[in-house]
FIPAVO-838282 format. One line per 3 residues: number of its first residue (from 1); their letters; for each residue x, y, z of C-alpha. Coordinates in nm, 2 decimals, decimal comma, padded with zeros to 4 digits. Last residue first. Layout:
<nodes>
NUM> A> X:Y:Z; ...
</nodes>
This chain:
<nodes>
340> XXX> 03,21:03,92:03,16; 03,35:03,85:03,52; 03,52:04,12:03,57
337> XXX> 03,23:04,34:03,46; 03,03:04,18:03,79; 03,25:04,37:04,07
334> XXX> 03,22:04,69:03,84; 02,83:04,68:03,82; 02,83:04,66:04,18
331> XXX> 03,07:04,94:04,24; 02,82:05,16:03,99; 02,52:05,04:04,19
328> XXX> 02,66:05,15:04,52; 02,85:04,89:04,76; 02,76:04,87:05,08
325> XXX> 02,95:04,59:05,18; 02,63:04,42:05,25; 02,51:04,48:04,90
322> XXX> 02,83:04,30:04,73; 02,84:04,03:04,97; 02,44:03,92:04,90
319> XXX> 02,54:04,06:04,49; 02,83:03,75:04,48; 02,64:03,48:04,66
316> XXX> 02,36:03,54:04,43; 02,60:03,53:04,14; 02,74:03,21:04,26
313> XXX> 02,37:03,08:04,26; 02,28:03,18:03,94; 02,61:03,05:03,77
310> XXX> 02,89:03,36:03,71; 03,01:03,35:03,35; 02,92:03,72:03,33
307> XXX> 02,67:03,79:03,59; 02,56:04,16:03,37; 02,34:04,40:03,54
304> XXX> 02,06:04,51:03,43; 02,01:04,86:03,34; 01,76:04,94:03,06
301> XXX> 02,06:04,95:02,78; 02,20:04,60:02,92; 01,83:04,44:02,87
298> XXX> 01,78:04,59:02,53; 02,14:04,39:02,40; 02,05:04,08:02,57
295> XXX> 01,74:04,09:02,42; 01,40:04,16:02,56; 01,27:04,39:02,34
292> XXX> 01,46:04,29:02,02; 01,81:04,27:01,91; 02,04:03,97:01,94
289> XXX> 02,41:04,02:01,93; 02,55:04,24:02,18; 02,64:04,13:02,48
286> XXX> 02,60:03,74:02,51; 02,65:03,56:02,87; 02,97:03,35:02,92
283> XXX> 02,90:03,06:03,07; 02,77:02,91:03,36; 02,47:02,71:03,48
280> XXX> 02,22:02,70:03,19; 02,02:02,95:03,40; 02,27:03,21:03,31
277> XXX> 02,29:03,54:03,51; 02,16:03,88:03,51; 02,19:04,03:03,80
274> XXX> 01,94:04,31:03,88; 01,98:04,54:04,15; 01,68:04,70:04,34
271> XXX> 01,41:04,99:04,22; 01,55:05,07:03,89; 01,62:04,76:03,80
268> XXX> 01,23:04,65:03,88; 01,09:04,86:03,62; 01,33:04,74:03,40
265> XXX> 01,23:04,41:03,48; 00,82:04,46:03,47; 00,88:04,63:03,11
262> XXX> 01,08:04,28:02,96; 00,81:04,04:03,13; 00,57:04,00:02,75
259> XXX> 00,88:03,96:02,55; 01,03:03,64:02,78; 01,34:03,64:02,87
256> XXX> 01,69:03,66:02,77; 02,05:03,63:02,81; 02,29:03,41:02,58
253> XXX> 02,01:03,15:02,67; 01,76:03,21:02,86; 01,78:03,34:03,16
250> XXX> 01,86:03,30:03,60; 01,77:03,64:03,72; 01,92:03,75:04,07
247> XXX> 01,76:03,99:04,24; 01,84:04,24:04,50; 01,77:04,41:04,86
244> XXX> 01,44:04,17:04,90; 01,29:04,27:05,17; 00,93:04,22:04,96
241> XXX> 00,95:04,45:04,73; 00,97:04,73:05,04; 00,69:04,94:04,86
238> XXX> 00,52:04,65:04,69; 00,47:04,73:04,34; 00,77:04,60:04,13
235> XXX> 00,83:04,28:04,34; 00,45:04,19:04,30; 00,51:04,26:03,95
232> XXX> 00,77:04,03:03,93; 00,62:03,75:04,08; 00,38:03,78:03,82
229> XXX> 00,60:03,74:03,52; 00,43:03,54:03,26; 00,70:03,26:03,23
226> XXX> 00,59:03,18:02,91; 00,89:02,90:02,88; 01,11:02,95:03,16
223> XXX> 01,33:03,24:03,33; 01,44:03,12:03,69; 01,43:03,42:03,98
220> XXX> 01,69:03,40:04,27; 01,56:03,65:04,54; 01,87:03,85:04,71
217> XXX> 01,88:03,92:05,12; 02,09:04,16:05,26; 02,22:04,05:05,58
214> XXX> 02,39:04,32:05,80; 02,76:04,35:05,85; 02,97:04,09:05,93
211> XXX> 03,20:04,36:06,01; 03,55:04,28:05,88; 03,46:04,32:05,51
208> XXX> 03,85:04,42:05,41; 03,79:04,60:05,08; 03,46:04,48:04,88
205> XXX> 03,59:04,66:04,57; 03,96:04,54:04,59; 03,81:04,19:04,68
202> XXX> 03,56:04,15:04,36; 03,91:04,23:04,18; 04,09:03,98:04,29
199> XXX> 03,82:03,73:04,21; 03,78:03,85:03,88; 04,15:03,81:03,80
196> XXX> 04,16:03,49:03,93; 04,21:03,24:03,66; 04,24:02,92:03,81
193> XXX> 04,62:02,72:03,80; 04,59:02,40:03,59; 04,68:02,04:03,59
190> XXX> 04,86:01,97:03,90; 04,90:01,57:03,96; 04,87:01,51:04,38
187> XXX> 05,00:01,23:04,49; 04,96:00,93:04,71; 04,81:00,66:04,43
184> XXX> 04,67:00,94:04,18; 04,44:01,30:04,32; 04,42:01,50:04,05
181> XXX> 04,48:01,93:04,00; 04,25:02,20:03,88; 04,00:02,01:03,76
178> XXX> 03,81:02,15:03,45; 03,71:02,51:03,32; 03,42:02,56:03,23
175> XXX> 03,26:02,22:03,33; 03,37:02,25:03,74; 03,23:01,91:03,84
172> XXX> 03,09:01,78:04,15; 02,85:01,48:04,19; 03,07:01,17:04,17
169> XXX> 02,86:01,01:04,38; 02,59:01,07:04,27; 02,30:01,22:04,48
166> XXX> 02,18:01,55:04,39; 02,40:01,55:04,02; 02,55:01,83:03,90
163> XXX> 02,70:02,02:04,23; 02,88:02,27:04,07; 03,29:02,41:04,10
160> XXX> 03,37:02,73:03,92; 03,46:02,98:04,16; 03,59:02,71:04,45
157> XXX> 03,85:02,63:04,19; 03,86:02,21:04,20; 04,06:01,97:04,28
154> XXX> 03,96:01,59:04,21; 04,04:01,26:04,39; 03,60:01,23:04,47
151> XXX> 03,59:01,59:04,61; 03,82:01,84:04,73; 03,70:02,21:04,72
148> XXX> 03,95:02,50:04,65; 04,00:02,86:04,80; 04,24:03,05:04,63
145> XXX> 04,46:02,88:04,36; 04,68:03,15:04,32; 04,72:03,19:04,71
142> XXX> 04,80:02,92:04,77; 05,07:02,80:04,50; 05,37:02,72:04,75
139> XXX> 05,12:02,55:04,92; 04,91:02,31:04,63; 05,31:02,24:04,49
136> XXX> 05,42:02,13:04,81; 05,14:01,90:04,92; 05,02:01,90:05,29
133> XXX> 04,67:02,07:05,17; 04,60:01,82:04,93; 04,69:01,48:05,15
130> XXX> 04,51:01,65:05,43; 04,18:01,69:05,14; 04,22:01,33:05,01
127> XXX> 04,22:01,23:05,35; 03,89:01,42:05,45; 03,77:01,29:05,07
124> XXX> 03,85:00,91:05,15; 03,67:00,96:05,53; 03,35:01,11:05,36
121> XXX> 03,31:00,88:05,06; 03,10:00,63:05,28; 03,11:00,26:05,13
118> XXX> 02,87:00,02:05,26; 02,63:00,32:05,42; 02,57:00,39:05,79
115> XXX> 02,89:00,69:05,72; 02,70:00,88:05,43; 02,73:00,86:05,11
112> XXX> 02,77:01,25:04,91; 03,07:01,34:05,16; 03,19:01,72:05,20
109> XXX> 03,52:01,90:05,13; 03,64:02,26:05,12; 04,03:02,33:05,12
106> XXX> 04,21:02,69:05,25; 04,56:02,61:05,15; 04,75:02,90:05,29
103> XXX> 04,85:03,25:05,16; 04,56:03,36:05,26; 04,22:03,59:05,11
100> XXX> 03,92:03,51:05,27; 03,61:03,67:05,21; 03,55:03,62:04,83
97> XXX> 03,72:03,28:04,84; 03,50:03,18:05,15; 03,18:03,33:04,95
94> XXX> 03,29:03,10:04,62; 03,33:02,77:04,89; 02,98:02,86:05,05
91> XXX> 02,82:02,88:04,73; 02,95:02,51:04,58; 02,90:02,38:04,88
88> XXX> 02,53:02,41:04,93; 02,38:02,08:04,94; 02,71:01,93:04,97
85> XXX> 02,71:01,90:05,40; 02,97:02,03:05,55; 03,38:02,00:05,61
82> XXX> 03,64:02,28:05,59; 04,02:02,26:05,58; 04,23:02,48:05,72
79> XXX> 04,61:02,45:05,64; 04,96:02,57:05,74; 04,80:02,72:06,09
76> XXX> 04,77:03,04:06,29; 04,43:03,08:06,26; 04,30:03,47:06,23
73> XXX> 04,20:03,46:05,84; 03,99:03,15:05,90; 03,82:03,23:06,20
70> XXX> 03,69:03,56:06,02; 03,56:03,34:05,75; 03,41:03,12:05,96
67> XXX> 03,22:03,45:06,07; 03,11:03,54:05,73; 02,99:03,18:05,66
64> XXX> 02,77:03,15:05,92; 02,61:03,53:05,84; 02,56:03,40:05,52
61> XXX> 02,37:03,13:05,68; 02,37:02,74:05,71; 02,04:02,55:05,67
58> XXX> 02,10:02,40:05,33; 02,44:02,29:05,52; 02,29:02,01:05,72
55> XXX> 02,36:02,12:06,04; 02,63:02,03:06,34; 02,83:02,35:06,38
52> XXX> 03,21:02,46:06,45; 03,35:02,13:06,54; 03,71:02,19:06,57
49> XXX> 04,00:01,95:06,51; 04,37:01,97:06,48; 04,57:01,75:06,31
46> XXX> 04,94:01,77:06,29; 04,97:01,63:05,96; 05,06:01,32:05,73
43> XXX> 05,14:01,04:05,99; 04,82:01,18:06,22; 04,60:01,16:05,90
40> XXX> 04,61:00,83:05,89; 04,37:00,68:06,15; 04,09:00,84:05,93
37> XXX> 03,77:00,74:06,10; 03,92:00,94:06,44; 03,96:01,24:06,26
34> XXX> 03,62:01,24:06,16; 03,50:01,20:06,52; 03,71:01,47:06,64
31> XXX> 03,55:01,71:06,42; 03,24:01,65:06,54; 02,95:01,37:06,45
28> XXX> 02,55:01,39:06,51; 02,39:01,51:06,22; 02,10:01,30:06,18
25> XXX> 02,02:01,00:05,92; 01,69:00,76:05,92; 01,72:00,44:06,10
22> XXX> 01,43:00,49:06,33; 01,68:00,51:06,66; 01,88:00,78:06,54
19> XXX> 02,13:00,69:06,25; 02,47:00,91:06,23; 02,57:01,20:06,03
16> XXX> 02,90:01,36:06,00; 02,98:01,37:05,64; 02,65:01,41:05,55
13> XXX> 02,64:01,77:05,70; 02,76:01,92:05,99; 03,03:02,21:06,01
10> XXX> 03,33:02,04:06,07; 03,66:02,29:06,08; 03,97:02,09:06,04
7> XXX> 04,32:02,30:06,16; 04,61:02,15:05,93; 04,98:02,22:06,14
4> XXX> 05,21:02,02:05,85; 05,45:01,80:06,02; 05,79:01,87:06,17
1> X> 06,06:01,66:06,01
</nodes>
């Protein structure tokens, strides 16, 4: 019986750190070096091992990501599972299902302990991952599921997943919408198949993306209590607003903010684009129920943009890979309806 071909890209992260000489954690460990630590993954797969980076992946870039991506699409493998750090998994894991469409299981995995400690997660989640990827049911249903991160026995759509807790272990959730599949003894229980309409659709807009293309950064903005807005008019009168090509706003509730910052933000979406997303982490937003200045309903007529159920970080991710496709605001306003 020929084995599984499952290509393991390590970027850095926990999962491959190692104490330097004071004690305190460094990235250190490649591919081959998790592997190794997992003695049975050669009786489940044909392993093959890359080391890509070694950084903690709140340093990693969006031009990182797009050229993974391109190394994903051109493997000729079963299987290509990704290792980093957690910081920022649940964005890279949305803008690897956004780039990288395959009809292969394309897994995402991390470790929140790492290898000095009495019980490291890293090795149990690389297995878990192999064990995920070789299973019949995850690869006749690929492409369905898109691009999924293993974590703590649990499979989840890389669209929904959240880190919800900096440091526990079981620190990933996706609370819309649940696991997709569990991991129980040696198998893998389906539960659910992701609904990817929205996905799908984000593609047909942002077409093949082959050039890397240049970065467009996005400022994520959090609505609070009397946030008095002067950030935003900075944004509003500089001439360049700052390099910033687009913002995300994380608000209130269904979708608000405060009265006295409504005028600075449709100032501001008719300079740049402005995501509405919100800041209790996912969700469908409101559309028309409240009234008032700085309503949902006033905010939609003066030409912000709509996240949907996006989180603020996914929908950063999103309008970053929607700008440097060149999209227009119409396209952009398109990508984001899907996801009402």
């Amino acid at each position: 019986m020929t084995l599984p071909r499952i290509h393991i890209l390590a970027l850095g992260g926990t999962i491959a750190t190692r104490p330097d000489a004071s004690g305190a954690m460094q990235m250190g460990l490649g591919a081959d070096d998790l592997v190794a630590a997992v003695p049975l993954l050669a009786q489940l797969a044909d392993i093959r091992a890359e080391t890509v980076s070694r950084v903690g992946s709140h340093s990693l870039s969006f031009d990182q990501l797009h050229a993974l991506a391109a190394k994903i699409k051109a493997l000729d493998v079963d299987g290509v599972i990704v290792t980093q750090g957690t910081d920022t998994l649940e964005e890279t894991g949305f803008l690897l299902d956004l780039l990288v469409e395959r009809d292969i299981p394309v897994i995402v995995t991390a470790a929140m302990r790492n290898p000095a400690l009495t019980s490291p997660d890293g090795p149990g989640n690389l297995l878990a991952a192999v064990r995920v990827a070789c299973d019949p049911w995850v690869r006749a249903h690929a492409k369905a599921l898109g691009v999924i991160a293993v974590m703590l026995d649990e499979v989840y759509a890389a669209s929904d997943v959240l880190k919800i807790h900096p440091t526990r272990l079981n620190a990933f959730a996706s609370p819309q919408t649940g696991p997709l599949a569990a991991l129980v003894e040696d198998r893998v229980v389906p539960l659910s198949l992701p609904v990817r309409a929205p996905v799908e659709a984000a593609r047909r807009r942002l077409g093949a993306l082959t050039d890397i293309g240049r970065e467009q950064p996005v400022a994520l903005l959090w609505m609070a209590l009397d946030e008095p807005g002067y950030l935003l008019e900075v944004l509003v009168d500089h001439r360049d607003q700052l390099g910033y090509r687009g913002i995300v706003l994380a608000a209130m509730g269904g979708g608000h903010v405060p009265e006295r910052i409504a005028p600075l933000l449709t100032q501001l979406a008719e300079i740049v684009p402005v995501v509405v997303s919100p800041r209790a982490g996912g969700g469908p937003l409101l559309q028309q129920t409240y009234g008032g200045p700085s309503s949902e309903i006033a905010l939609r007529k003066a030409g912000l943009i709509w996240g949907g159920r996006l989180n603020p970080l996914k929908a950063r991710v999103l309008l970053e890979t929607c700008l440097r496709a060149g999209l227009d605001r119409p396209a952009i306003v398109d990508v984001f309806d899907a996801w009402a």
